[in-house]
C-alpha positions in Angstrom: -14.5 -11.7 3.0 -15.3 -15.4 3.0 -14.1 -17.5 5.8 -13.5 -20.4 3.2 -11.1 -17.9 1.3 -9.3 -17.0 4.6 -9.0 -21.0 5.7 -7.3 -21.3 2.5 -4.7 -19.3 3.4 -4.3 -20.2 6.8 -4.4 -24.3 5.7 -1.9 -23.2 3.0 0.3 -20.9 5.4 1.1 -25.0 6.5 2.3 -26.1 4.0 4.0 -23.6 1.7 7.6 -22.4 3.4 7.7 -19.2 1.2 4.2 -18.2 2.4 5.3 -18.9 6.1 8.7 -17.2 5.9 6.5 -14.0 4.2 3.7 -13.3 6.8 6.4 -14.6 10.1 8.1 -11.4 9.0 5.5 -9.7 9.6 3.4 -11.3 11.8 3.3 -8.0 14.3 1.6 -6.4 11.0 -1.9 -7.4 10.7 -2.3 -5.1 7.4 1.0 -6.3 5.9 -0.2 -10.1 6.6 -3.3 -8.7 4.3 -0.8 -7.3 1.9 1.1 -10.3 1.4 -2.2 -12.6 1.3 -3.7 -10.2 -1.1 -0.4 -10.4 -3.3 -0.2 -14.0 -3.3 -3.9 -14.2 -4.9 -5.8 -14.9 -1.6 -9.1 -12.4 -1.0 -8.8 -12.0 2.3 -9.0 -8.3 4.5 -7.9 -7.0 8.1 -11.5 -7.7 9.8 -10.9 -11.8 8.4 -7.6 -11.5 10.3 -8.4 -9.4 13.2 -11.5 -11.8 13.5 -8.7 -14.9 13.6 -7.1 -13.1 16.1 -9.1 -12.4 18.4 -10.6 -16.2 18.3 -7.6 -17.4 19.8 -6.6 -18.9 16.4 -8.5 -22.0 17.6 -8.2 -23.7 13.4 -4.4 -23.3 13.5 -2.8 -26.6 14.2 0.6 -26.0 16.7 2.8 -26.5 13.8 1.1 -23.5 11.7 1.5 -21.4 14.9 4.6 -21.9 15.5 5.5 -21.3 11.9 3.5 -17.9 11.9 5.1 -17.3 16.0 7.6 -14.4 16.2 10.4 -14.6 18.4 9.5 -18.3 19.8 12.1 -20.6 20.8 13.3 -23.6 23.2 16.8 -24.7 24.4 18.2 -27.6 25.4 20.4 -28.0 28.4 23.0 -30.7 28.7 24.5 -31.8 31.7 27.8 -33.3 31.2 29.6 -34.5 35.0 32.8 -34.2 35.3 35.0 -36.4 37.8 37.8 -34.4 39.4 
């Protein structure tokens, strides 16, 4: 499909939170990523995504991947001393 048609999506996968929550449920899913993309009016197949994937996702700013991430997280550790 056309890569202008597929950096739609990914440029909109930014900014619209229902569109992120979608394909980061099913980000282990390549064809349901295409399924979701396809019902949300964006002509996009599995080669455009596979092809995204294998490039390392080198468009994707750090905040779309870590919206489209599964499973990432961070902690924080706090150190509180305590005088006995």
């Amino acid at each position: 499909m056309s890569k202008s048609e597929f950096a739609r999506f990914v440029a909109d996968l930014g900014t619209d939170a229902a569109l992120q929550a979608a394909v980061k449920a099913k980000t282990s899913d390549p064809t349901a990523v295409v399924a979701i993309a396809r019902s949300k009016g964006y002509a996009i197949d599995l080669d455009d995504v596979r092809d995204h994937l294998k490039a390392g996702r080198p468009d994707l700013t750090e905040k779309e991947l870590d919206s489209v991430a599964a499973g990432r997280a961070t902690a924080k550790v706090v150190v509180i001393p305590v005088i006995i």
